[in-house]
N, C-alpha and C positions, 0 to 999 in steps of 0.2 A: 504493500500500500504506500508505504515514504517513497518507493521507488517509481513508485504510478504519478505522484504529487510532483514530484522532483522533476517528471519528463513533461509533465505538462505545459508550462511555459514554454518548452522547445516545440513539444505538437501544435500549437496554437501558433506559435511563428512559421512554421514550414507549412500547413493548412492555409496560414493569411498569404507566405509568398506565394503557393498555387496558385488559388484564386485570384490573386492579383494579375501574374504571367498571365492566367486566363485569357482575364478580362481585358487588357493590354493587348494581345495576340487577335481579339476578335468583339469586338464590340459593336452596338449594344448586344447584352448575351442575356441570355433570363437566365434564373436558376437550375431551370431542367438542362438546360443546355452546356453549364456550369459543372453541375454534377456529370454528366454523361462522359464528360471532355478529361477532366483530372479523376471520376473514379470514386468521386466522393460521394456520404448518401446526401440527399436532397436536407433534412436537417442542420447536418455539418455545415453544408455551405450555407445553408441562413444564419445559423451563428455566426459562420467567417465573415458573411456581407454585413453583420453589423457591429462586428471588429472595425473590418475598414472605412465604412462609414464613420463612423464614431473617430477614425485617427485622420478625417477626409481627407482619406486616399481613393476612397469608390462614393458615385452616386448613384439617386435611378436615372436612368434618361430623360429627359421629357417626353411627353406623347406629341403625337402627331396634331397639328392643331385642331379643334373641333373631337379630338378624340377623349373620350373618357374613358380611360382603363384601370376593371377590376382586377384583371388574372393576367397573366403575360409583361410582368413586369420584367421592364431590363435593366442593364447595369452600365456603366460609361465610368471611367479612370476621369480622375477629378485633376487634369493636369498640370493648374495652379495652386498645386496644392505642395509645389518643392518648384526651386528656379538654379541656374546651372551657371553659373559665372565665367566665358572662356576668356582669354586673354593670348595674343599672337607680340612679343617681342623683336621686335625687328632692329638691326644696327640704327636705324635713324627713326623710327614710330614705335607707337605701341598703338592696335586695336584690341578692343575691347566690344563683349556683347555678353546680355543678360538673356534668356532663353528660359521658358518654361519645360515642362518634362516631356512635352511633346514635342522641343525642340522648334518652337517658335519662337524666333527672335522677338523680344519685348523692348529691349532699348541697346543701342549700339551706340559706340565713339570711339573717334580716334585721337591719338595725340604724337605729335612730332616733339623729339629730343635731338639733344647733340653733344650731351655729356653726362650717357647712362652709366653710374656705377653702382657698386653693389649697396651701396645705405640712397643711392636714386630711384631704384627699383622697385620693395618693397614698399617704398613710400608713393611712388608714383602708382602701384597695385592696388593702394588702399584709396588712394583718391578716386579712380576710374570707378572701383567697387560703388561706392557712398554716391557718387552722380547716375551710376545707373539704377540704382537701387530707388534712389530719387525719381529719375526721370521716370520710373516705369511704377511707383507707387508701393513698390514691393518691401515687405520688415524684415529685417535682418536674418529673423529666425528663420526663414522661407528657407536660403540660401543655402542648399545641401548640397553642393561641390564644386570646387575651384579646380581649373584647369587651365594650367599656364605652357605655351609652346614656345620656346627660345631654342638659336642654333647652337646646339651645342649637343653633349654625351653626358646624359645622366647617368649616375652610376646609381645601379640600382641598391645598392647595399647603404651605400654613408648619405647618398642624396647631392653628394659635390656635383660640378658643372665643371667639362674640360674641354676644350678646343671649342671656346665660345665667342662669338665675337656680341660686345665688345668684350674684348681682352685682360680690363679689368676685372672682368668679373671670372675668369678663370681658375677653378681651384677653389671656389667660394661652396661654401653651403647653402647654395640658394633655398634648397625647399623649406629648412628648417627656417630660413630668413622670410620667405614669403608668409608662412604660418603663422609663426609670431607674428609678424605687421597685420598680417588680416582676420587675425585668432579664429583659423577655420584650419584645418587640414588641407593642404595643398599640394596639386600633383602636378609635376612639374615633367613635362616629355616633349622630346625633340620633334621641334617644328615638324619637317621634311614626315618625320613619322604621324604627325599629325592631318598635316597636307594628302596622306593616303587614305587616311580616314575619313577625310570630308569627303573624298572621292567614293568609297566605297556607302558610305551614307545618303551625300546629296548628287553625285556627280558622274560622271564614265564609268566609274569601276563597281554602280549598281551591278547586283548580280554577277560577278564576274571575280571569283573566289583566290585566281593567281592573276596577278599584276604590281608594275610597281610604277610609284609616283617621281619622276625622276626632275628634283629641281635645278637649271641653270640658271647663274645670277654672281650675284658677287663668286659665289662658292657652287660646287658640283654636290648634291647628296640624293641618294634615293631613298625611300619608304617604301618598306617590304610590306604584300597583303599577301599568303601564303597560305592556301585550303582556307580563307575566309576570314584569315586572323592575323595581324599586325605581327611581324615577327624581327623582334629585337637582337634575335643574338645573345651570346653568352654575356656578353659586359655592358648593353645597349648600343654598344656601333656599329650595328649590320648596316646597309648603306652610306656608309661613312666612305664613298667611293674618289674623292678629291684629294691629292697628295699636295702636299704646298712648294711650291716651287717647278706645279709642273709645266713647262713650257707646250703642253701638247694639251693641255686640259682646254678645254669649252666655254669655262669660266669667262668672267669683264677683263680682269686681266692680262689673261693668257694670251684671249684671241686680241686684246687691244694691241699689244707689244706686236702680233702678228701684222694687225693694220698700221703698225707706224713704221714696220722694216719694210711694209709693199708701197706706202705713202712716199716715205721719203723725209718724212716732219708730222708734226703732232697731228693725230690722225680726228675726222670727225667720232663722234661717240658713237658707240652701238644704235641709240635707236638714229640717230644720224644716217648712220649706214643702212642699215633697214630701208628708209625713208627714200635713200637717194640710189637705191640698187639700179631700179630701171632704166635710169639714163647713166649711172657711172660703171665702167669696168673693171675700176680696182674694189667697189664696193662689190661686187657682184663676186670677186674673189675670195674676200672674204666672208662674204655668206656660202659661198661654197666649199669655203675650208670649215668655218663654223659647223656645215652639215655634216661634214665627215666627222668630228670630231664628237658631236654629240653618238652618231651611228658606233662610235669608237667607244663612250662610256655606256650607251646602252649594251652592246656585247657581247662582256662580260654578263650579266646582269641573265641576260636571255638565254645565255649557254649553261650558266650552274642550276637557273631556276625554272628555266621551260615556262617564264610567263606568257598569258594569255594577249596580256595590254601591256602599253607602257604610256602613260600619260607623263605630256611635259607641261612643266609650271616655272615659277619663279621669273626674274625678270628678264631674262631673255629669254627662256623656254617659250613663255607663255607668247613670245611674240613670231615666235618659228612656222607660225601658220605656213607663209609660203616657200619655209624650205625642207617642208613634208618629205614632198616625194621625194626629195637627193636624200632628205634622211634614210626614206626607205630604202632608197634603190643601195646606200652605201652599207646598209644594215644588211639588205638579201644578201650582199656577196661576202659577207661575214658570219653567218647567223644560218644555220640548215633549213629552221625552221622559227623563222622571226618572227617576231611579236606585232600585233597592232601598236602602232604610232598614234597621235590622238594628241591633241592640243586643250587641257582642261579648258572647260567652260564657267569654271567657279570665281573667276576675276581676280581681283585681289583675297580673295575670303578662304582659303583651302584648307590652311591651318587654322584662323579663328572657326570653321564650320567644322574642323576636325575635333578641336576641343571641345565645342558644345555637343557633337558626337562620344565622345569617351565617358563627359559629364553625364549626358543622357542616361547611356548606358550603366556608370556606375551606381547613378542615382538608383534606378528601379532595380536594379538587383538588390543593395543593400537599404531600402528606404523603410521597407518594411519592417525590419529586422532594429532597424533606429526606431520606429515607430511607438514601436510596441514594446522595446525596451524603454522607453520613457513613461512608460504606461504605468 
């Protein structure tokens, strides 16, 4: 009998997360429907729908207008009932966006910096927080999970930050440092890994279980999605595919130095070049060297991992539209069996839509389980 007592708060939480999954997976659902689906008797789940109502996290639906109903009641996830905080770090911005559990954006902003370090950071985390929380009406207490994307290698073990630009902040304890400033728990994961997640959530890589998000821009890095699920690696640096100092890499850098030894003298900028391909022939050389050079980091990538997709983003990537097909064609003749090419559609947002994806996510798994333990 103590042993019966003792389990009971655990049966009551695995019972609520069912029903919840349920109800999340398919709504509106009535009871019968509930029961049928997890296996439970029809009683159980009336007690569980008035757990969750009672911690509103489930409601009934509304009826249909003009409708008045006795029997056939149904159930709907109460989505403003938890909000998801993401945050994308960039060397010169930070965006930010608040998101309900259904992963509607509720209030978003941006802010441009130019001398981010580590005691700027956290404090600049806490401002962004407090105005959108503002702007979108939402208490404090709503706020069940922070997710921050900066370039860099979290280590999963200490929470340090390495090869991060900016550079001061390398070797820093960023997560515990966001935590404290925002006294929430804070999960802290590499952009580019993030940016595969918006993909696989809002973007190309719906459906489509192997691919990877490959960003050019300042720096080269891909985002592994492998049988459906984000795949970090032993240490977190799986994509971590840019060596520094490399003269062949794809990067602003790399390919700049290229357009200033075909130039002659300081060269126009990337989107410069871009811009002026069609009437110039040294620009036109270098977007053809540009496309080799991507088909060069893609590769590798297609050859260890048999991906399906490879979507490009970041600030050159995302601008590659028209040097697709030399992509492709420089990929066939490296690649047996190459991957789709594909140019994200998610704008600037791939990493802030990745983090209110992971947030999403982690919310409704563990929300219940917080719930009910404060109960």
């Amino acid at each position: 009998m103590a042993q019966q007592s003792a389990n009971a708060p655990l049966l009551r939480r695995m019972n609520a997360r069912t029903v919840f999954d349920a109800i999340w997976r398919g709504h509106p659902i009535s009871r019968a429907e509930i029961a049928r689906h997890v296996g439970m008797a029809k009683p159980t789940v009336s007690h569980v729908l008035q757990d969750l109502g009672a911690a509103g996290l489930v409601r009934e639906s509304p009826a249909p207008d003009g409708v008045v109903r006795q029997r056939n009641i149904t159930f709907e996830p109460v989505p403003r009932s938890a909000y998801v905080l993401g945050i994308d770090v960039g060397g010169r911005f930070l965006r930010a966006a608040l998101a309900s559990l259904d992963g509607e954006t509720t209030a978003r902003e941006d802010l441009t910096h130019t001398d981010l370090d580590a005691a700027a950071l956290p404090w600049l985390a806490l401002r962004l927080r407090d105005r959108l929380l503002d702007q979108a009406g939402v208490s404090l207490d709503r706020l069940e999970e922070i997710v921050v994307g900066m370039p860099g290698i979290i280590h999963p073990a200490t929470g340090k930050i390495r090869k991060v630009n900016p550079s001061r902040i390398d070797g820093y304890p960023i997560v515990e440092a966001l935590s404290v400033s925002l006294e929430h728990p804070v999960t802290v994961e590499n952009d580019i890994n993030l940016a595969a997640l918006g993909e696989r959530w809002r973007g190309l890589g719906q459906g489509v279980d192997d691919f990877a998000f490959l960003s050019v821009g300042t720096g080269v890095g891909a985002g592994l999605v492998l049988r459906g699920h984000l795949y970090r690696g032993h240490s977190g640096a799986a994509g971590e595919i840019d060596l520094p100092g490399d003269a062949d890499s794809p990067a602003a850098h790399a390919i700049s130095a290229f357009a200033h030894r075909l130039y002659g003298h300081t060269p126009p900028s990337v989107p410069e070049i871009f811009a002026t391909a069609q009437d110039d022939p040294t620009a036109r050389l270098v977007l053809h060297e540009e496309a080799r050079r991507i088909a060069c980091a893609i590769a590798p990538i297609a050859r260890v991992n048999d991906v399906e997709l490879v979507v490009l983003g970041g600030g050159i990537g995302s601008h590659c539209g028209p040097l697709l097909e030399e992509v492709r064609a420089e990929l066939s003749s490296r690649v047996q069996s190459p991957p789709r090419i594909e140019i994200s559609a998610l704008g600037d947002a791939p990493v802030l839509i990745g983090a209110l994806a992971l947030g999403t996510e982690t919310c409704k798994a563990e929300i219940v389980t917080r719930r009910f333990n404060d109960s």
